[in-house]
PAZAPA-4460 file (N, C-alpha, C; in steps of 0.05 Angstrom, whole numbers, plus 32768, in hexadecimal, padded with zeros to 4 digits):
% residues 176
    n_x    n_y    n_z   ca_x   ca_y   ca_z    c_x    c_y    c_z   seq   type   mol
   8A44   8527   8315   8A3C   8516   832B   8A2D   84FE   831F     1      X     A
   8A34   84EB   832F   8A23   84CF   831E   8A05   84D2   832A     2      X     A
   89F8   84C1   8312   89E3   84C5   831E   89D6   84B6   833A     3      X     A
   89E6   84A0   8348   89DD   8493   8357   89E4   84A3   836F     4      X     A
   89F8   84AF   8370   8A04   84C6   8389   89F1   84DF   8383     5      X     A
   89E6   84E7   8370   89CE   84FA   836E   89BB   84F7   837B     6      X     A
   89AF   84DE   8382   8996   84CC   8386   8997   84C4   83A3     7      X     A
   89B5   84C6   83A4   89B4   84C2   83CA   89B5   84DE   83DA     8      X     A
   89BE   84EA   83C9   89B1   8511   83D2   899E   8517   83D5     9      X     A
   8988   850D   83BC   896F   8521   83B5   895B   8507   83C6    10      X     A
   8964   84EF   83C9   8951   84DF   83D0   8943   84EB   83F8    11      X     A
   8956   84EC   8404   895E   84F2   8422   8947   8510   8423    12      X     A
   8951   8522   840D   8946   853B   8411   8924   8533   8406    13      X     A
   891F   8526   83F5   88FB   8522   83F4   88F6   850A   8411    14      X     A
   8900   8502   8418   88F0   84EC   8433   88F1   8505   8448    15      X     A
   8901   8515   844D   88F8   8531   845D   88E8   8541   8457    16      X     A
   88E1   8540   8441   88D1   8553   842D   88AA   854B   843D    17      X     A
   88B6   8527   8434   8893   851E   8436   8897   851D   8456    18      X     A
   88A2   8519   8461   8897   8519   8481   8887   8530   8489    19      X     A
   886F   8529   8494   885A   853B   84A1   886F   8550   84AF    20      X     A
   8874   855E   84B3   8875   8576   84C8   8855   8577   84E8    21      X     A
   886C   8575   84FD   884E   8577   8510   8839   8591   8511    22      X     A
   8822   8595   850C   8817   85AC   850C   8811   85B9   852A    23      X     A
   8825   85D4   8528   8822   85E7   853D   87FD   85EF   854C    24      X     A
   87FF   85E9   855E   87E0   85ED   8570   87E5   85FB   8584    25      X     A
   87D6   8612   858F   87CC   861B   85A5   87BC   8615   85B4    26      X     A
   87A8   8610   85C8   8796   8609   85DA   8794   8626   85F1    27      X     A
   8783   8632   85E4   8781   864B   85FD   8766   8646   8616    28      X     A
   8766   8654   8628   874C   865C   863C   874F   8672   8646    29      X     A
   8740   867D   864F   873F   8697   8668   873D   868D   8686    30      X     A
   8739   86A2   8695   8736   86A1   86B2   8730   86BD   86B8    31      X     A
   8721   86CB   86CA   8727   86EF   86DD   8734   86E5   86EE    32      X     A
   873E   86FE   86F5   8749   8702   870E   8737   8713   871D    33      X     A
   872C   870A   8735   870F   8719   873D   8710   871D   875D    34      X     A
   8709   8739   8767   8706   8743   8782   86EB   8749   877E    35      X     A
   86E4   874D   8798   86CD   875D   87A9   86D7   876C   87BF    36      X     A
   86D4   8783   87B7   86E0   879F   87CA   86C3   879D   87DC    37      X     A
   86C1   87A6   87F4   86A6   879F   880C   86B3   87BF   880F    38      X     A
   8691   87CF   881A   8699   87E9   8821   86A3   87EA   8840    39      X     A
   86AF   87FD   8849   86C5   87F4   8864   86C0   8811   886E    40      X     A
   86C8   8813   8886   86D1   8830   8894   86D2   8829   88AC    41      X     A
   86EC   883D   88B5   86F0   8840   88CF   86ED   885E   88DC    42      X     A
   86F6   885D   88F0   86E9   8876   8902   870F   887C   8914    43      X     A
   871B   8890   8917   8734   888E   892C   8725   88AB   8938    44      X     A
   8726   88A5   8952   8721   88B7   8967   8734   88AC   8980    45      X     A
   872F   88BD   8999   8741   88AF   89B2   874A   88BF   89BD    46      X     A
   875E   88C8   89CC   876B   88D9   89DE   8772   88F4   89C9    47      X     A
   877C   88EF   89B8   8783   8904   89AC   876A   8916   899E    48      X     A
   8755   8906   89A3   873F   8915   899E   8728   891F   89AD    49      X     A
   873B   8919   89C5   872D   892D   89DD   871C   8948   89DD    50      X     A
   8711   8950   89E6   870E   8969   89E4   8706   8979   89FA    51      X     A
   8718   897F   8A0C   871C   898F   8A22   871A   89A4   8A20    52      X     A
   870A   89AF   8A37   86FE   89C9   8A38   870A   89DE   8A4F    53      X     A
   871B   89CE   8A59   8731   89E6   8A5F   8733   89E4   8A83    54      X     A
   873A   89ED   8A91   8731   89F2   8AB3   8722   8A15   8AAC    55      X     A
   870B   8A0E   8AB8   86FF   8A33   8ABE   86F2   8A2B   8ADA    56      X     A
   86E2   8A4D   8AD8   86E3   8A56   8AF0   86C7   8A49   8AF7    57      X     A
   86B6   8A42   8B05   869F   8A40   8B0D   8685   8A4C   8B00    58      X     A
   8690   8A64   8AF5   867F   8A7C   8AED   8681   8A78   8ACC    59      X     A
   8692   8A6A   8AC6   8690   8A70   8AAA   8671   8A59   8A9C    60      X     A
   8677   8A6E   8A80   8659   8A66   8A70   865C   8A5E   8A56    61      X     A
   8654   8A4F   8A49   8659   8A45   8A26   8676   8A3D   8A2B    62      X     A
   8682   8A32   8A32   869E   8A21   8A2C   86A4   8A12   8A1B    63      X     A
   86B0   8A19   8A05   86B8   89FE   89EE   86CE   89FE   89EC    64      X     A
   86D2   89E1   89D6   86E1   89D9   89CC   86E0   89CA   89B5    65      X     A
   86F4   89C3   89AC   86F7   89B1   8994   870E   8999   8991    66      X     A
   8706   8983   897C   871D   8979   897A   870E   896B   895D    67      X     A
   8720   8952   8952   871E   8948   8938   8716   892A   8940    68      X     A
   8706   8921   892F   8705   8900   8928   870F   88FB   8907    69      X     A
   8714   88EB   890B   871F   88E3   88E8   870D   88C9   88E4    70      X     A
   8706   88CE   88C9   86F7   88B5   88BA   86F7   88B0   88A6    71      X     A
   8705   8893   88A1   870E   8886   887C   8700   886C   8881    72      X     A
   86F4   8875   8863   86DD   8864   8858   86E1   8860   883D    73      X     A
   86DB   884D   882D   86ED   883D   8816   86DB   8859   8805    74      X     A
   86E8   885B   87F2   86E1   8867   87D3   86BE   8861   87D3    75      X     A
   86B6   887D   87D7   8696   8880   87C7   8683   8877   87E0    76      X     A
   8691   886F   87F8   8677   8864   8806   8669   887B   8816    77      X     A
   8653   8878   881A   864A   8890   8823   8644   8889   8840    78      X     A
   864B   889A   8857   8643   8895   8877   863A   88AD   8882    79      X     A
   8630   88A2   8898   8624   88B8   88A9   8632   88B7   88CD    80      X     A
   8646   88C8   88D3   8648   88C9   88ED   863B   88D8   8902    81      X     A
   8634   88C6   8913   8627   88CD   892C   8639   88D5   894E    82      X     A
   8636   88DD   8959   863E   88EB   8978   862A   88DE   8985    83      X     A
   863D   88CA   899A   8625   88BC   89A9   862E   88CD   89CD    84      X     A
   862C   88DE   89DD   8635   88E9   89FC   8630   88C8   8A06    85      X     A
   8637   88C6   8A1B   8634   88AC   8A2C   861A   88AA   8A3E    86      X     A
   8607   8895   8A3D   85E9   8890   8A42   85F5   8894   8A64    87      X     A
   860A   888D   8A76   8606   8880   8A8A   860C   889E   8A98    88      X     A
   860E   88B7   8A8A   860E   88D3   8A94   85F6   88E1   8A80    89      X     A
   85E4   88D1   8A7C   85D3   88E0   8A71   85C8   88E6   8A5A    90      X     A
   85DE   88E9   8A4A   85E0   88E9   8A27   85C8   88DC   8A19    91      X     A
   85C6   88E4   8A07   85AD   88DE   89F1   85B9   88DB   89D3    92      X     A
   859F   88E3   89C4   85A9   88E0   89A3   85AD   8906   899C    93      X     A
   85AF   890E   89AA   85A9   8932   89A5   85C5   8938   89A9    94      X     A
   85E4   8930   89B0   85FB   893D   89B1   8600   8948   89C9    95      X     A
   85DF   8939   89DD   85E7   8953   89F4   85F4   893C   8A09    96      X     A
   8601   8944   8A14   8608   8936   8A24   8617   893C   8A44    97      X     A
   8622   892D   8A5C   8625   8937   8A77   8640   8922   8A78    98      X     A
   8652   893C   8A88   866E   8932   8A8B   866A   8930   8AB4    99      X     A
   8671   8911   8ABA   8676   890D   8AD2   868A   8910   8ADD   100      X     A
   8695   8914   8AFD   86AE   891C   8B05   86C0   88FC   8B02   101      X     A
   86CD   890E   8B00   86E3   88ED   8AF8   86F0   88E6   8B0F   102      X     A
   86F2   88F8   8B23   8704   88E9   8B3C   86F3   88E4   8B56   103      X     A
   86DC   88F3   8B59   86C4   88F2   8B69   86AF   88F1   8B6A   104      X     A
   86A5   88DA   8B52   868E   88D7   8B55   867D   88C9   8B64   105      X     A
   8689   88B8   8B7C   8678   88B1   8B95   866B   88CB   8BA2   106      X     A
   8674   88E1   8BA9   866D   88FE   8BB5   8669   8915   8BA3   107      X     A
   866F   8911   8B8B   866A   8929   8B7B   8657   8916   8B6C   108      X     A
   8637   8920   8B67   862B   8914   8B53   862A   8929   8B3B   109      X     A
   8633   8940   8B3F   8628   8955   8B29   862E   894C   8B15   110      X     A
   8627   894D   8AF7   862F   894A   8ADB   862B   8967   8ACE   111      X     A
   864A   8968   8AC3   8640   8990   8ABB   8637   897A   8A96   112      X     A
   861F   898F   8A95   8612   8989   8A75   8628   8991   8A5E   113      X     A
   8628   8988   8A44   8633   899D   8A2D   8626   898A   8A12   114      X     A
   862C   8990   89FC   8620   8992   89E6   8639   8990   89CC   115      X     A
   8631   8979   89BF   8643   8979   89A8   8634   897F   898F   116      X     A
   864D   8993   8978   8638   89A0   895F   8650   89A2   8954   117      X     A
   8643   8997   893B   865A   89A3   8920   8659   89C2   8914   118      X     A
   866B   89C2   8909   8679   89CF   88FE   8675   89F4   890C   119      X     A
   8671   89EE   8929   867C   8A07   8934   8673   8A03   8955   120      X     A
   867B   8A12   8970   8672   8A0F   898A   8657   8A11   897C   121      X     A
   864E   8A1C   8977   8628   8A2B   8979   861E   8A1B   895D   122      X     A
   8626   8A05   894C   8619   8A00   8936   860B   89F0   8935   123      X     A
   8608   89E1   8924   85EC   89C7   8921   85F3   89B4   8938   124      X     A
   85E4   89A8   894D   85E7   8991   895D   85F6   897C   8952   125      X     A
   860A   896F   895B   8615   8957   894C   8608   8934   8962   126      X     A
   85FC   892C   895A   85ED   8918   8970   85F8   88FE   8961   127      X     A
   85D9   88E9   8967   85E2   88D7   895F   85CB   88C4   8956   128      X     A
   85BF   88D1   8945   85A2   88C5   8938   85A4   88C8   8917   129      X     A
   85C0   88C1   890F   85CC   88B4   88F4   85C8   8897   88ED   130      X     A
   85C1   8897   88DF   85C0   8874   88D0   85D1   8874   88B8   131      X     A
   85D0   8852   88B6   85DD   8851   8896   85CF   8858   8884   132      X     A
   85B4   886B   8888   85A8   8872   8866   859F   8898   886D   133      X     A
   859B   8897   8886   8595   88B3   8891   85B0   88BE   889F   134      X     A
   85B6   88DE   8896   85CC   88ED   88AA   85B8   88F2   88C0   135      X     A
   85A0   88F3   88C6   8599   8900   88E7   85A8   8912   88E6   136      X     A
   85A6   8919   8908   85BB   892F   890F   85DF   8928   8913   137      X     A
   85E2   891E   88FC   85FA   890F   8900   8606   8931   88EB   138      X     A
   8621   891A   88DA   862B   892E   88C3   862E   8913   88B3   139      X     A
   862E   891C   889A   862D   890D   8883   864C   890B   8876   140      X     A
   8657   88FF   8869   866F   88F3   8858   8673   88DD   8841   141      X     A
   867D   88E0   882E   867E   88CC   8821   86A0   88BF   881F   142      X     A
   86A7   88A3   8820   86BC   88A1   881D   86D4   88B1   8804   143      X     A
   86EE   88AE   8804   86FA   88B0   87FF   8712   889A   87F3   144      X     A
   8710   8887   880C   872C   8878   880C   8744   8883   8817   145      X     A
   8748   88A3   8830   874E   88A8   883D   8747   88B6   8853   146      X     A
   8754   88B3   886A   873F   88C5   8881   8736   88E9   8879   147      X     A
   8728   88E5   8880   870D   8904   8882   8714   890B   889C   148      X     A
   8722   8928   88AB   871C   892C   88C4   86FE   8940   88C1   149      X     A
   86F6   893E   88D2   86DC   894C   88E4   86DC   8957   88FF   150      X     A
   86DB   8975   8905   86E2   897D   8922   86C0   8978   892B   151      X     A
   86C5   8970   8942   86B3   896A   8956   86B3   898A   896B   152      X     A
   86A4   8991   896F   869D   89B3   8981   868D   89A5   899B   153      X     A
   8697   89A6   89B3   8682   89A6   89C9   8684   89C2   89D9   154      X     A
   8671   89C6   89EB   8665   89E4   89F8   865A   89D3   8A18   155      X     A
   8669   89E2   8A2D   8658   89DE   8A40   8650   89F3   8A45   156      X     A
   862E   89FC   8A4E   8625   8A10   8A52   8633   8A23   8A66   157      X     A
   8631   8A14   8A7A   8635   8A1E   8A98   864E   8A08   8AAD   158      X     A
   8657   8A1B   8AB6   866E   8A0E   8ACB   866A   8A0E   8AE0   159      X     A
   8650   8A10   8AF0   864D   8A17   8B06   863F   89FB   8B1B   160      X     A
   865B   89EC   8B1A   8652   89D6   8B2B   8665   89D3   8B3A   161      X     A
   8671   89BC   8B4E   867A   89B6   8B5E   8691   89B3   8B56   162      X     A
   86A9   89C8   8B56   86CA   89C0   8B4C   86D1   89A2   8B52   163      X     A
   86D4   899C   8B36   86E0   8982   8B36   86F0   8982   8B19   164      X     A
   86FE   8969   8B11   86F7   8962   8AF2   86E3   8943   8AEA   165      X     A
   86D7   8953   8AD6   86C7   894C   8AC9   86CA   893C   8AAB   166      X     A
   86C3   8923   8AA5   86C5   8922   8A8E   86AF   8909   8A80   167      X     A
   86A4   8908   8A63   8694   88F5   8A5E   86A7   88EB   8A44   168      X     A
   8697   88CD   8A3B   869F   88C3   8A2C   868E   88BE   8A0B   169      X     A
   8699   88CB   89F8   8685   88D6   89DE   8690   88BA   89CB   170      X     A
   8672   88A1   89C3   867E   8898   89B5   8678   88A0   8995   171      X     A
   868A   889E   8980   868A   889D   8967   8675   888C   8959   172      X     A
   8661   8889   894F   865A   887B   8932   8657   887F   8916   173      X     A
   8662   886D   8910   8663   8871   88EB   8656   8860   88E0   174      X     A
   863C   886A   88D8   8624   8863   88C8   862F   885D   88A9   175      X     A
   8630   883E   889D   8636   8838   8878   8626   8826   8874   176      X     A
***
């Protein structure tokens, strides 16, 4: 090979040679990805959580029954549910409470009494003097993140009032 056709080879390959190459760079940062979970709970009660005490006789005594409330409360929170009977038949913070006639109460004033208690007819009062830091005579729970049922027990002593039907309205609170 001559040398001037050598020179037009090797010349081409050093001017590529000396050209800078661009130098490869990164530029990084961060960011979170960030929640606040707030503690939550709900309460489901309602018709299906009635708790009917049956038709009896006039004569009968201690009458119960039972039914369930369900309660979901986020992971770890801790609550206190309360049984409130209805103030406008009487009811208090004690579970005790008075069921009015439901179809005649212009002429029937009687209210037959009864009494709500957990975890049996005859067991601890279930009332309604729970807070968010005290169970009272409530019942105590801590969340889950799914519903908890809880049977509710009421007792009427005595049936010896004026045949009718009777019924009161028990509200739920959930103390977090």
């Amino acid at each position: 090979m001559k040398p001037s056709t050598l020179l037009r080879f090797i010349l081409p390959c050093f001017a590529f040679a000396v050209i800078p190459t661009a130098n490869a760079a990164t530029a990084t940062a961060t960011f979170q990805v960030l929640i606040t979970i707030l503690k939550s709970c709900s309460v489901t009660a309602g018709a299906s959580s009635n708790i009917n005490l049956g038709s009896v006789n006039a004569s009968a005594t201690n009458t119960s029954g039972n039914s369930t409330i369900s309660v979901n409360c986020s992971k770890t929170t801790p609550y206190f549910i309360g049984l409130a009977p209805s103030t406008a038949n009487g009811g208090g913070t004690s579970g005790a409470g008075a069921m009015s006639s439901v179809a005649n109460a212009a002429t029937n004033t009687d209210k037959v009494p009864y009494q709500l208690n957990q975890t049996s007819a005859t067991g601890p009062v279930w009332g309604n003097t729970a807070t968010t830091t005290t169970v009272g005579n409530g019942v105590a729970g801590t969340g889950t993140g799914v519903a908890q049922t809880y049977t509710v027990y009421a007792t009427a002593a005595s049936a010896n009032f004026t045949p009718d039907s009777y019924a009161d309205t028990v509200t739920v609170n959930v103390n977090y």
